[in-house]
C-alpha positions as CSV (number, residue, x, y, z in Angstrom):
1,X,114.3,-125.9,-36.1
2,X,112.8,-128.8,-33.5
3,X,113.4,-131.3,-36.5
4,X,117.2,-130.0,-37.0
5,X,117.8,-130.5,-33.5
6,X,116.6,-133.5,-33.4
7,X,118.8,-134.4,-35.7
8,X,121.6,-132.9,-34.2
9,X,121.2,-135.2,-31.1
10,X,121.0,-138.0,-33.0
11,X,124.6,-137.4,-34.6
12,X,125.9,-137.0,-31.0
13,X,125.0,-139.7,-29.8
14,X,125.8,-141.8,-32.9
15,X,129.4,-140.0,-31.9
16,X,129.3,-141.5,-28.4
17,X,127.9,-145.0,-29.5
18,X,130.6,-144.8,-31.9
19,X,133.3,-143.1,-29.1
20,X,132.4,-146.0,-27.1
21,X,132.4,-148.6,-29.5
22,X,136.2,-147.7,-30.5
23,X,137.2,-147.7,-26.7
24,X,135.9,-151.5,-26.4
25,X,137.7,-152.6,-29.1
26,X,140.7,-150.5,-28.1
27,X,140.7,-152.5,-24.8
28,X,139.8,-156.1,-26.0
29,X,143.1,-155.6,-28.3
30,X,145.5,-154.7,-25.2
31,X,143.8,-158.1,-23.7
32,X,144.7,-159.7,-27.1
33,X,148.1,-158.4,-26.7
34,X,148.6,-159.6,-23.7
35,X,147.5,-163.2,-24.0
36,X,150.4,-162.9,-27.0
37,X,153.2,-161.4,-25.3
38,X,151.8,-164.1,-22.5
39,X,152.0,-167.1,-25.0
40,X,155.2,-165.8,-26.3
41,X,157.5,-164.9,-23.6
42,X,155.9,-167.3,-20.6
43,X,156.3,-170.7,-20.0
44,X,151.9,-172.0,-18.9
45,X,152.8,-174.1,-16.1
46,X,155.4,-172.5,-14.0
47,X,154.4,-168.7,-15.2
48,X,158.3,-168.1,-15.5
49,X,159.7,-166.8,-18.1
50,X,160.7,-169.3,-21.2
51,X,163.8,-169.9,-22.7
52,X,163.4,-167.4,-26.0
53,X,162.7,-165.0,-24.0
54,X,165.2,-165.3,-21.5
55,X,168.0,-165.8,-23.9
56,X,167.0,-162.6,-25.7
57,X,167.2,-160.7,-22.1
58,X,170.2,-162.7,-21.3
59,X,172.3,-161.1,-24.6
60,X,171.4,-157.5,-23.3
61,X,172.4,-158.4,-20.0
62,X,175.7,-159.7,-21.0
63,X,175.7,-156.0,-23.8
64,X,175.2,-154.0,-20.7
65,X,177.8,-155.9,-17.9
66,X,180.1,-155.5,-20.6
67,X,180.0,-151.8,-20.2
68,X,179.9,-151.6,-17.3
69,X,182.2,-153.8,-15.9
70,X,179.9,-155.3,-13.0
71,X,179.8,-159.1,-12.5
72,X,176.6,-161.1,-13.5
73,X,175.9,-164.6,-12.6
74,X,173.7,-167.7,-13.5
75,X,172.0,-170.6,-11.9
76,X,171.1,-173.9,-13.1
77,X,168.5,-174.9,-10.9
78,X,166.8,-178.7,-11.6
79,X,164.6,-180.8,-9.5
80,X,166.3,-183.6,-8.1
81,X,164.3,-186.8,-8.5
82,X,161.7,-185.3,-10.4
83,X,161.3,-187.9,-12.9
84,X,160.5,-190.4,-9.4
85,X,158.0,-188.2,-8.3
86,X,156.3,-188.1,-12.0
87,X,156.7,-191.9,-12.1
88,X,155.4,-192.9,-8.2
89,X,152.8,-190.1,-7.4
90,X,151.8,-188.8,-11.2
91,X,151.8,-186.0,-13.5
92,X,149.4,-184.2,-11.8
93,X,151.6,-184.1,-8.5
94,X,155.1,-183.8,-10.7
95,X,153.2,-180.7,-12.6
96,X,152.0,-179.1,-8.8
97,X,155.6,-179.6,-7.8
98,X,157.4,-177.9,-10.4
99,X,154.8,-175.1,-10.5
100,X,155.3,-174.3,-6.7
101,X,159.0,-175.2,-6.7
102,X,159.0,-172.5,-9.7
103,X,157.0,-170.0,-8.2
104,X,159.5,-170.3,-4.4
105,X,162.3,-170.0,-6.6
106,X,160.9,-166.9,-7.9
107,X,159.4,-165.4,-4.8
108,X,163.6,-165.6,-3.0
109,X,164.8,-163.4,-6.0
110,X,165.1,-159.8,-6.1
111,X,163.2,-157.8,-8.7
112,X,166.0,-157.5,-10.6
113,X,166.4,-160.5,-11.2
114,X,165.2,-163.3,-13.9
115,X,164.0,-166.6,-13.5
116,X,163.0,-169.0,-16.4
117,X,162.3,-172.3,-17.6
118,X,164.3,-173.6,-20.3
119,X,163.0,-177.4,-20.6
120,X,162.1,-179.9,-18.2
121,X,162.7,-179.6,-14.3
122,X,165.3,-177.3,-15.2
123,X,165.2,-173.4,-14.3
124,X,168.4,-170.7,-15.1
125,X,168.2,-167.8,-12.7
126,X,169.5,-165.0,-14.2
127,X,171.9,-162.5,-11.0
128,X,172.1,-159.1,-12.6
129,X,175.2,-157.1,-10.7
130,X,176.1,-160.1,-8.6
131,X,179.8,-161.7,-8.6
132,X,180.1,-165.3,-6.5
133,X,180.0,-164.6,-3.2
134,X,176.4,-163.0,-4.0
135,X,175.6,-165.9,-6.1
136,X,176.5,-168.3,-3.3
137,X,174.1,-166.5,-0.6
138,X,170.9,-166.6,-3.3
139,X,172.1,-170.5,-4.7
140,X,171.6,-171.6,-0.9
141,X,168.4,-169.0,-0.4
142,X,167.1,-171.1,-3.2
143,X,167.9,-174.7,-1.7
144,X,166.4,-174.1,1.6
145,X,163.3,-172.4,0.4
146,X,162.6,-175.5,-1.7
147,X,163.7,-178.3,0.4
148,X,161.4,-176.5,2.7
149,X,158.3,-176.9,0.7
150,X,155.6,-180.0,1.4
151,X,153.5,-181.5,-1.2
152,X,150.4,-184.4,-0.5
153,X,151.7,-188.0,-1.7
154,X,148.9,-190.6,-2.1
155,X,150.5,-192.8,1.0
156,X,153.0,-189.8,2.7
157,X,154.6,-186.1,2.6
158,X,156.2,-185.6,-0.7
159,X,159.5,-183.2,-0.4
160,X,161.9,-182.2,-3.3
161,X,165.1,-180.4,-3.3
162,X,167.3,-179.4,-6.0
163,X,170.7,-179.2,-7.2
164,X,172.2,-176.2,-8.3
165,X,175.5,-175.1,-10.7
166,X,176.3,-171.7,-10.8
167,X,178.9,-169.3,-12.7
168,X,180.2,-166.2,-12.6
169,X,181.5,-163.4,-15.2
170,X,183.3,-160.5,-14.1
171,X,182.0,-158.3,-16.8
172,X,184.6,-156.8,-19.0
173,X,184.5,-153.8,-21.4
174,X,184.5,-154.2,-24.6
175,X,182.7,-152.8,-27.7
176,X,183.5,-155.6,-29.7
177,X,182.4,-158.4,-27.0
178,X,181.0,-161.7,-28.6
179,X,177.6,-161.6,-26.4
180,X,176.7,-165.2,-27.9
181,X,179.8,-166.5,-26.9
182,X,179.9,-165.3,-23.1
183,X,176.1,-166.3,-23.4
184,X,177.4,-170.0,-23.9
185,X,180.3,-170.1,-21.6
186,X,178.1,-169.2,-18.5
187,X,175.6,-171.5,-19.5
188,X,178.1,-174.5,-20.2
189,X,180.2,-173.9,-17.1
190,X,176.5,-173.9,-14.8
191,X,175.9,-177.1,-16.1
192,X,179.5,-178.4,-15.0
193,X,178.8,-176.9,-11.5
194,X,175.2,-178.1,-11.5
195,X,177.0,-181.9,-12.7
196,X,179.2,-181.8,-9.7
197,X,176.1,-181.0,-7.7
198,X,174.2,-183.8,-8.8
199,X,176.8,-186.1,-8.0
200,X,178.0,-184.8,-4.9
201,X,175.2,-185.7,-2.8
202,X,172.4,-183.4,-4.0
203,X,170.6,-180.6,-2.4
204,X,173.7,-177.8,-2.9
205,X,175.2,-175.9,-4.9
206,X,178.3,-175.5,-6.9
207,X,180.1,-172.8,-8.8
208,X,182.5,-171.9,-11.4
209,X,183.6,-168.6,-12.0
210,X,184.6,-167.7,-15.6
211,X,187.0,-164.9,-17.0
């Protein structure tokens, strides 16, 4: 009897060890899978989201406004005179301004709303439920929280600002809505705004709204 007891401890806590042991590697595979989905969907430097991703996100975004009728808008956001920074001060500065000029861009956004880095100094904000006069307010939120910043040059006070191009898409019904093509003409009429904003003195923001 003593001896079957015994035994019937021992298979317990070989249950437990083994309980245990399942639990661990239960938990170092959700840390696995979040490194992945980290890798995968996030850009390593500015911690925003990269362009796959946002692209993807951007298609069900445009799906959904096109149900529901509500406006949605995009920013092209990029660093003006970011490669003179890289060039005068270094990488190591250029890299610390684009991370903190990344993470201000992100902290003036509502949490419904997407920022990402798609190459570069370039950002795309992505305004869920926002037509132009919305866009407007956040495109100069964005300019003065960054032209704000201060960053340690080796002889002076580093500042940055950036230009911005927005556009705007009223959102139209549709079940048979092109998503990559609405995808496209956003993107390609930001980048006209943001063209105009580059060579119209810098530091602002233009828009073009789209049908």
């Amino acid at each position: 009897m003593i001896e079957e007891h015994h035994r019937g401890e021992d298979r317990v806590q070989n249950l437990e060890t083994a309980l245990r042991e399942r639990e661990r590697l239960a938990e170092e595979l959700q840390t696995a899978f979040e490194r992945l989905a980290q890798l995968a969907y996030f850009d390593p430097l500015t911690s925003l989201m990269n362009r796959r991703r946002f692209d993807e996100l951007f298609l069900t975004e445009i799906a959904r406004h096109s149900r529901s009728g509500q406006p949605l808008s995009v920013l092209l956001v990029d660093l003006d005179g970011f490669k003179h920074v890289n060039d005068t001060y270094g990488h190591l500065l250029g890299d610390e301004v684009l991370r903190r000029a990344a993470q201000t861009v992100k902290r003036t956004l509502r949490i419904s709303d997407v920022a990402a880095r798609i190459g570069g100094d370039e950002l795309c904000v992505l305004l869920p439920d926002t037509a132009v006069e919305g866009g407007k307010v956040a495109a100069a939120r964005l300019c003065q929280a960054v032209a704000d910043l201060r960053f340690a040059g080796a002889l002076a006070a580093v500042r940055v600002s950036v230009s911005i191009g927005g556009s705007s898409w009223s959102g139209s019904y549709s079940r048979e809505i092109n998503l990559e093509a609405i995808h496209d003409r956003l993107i390609d009429t930001a980048d006209k705004a943001l063209y105009f904003s580059k060579n119209n003195g810098r530091n602002q923001a233009s828009w073009i709204q789209i049908k």
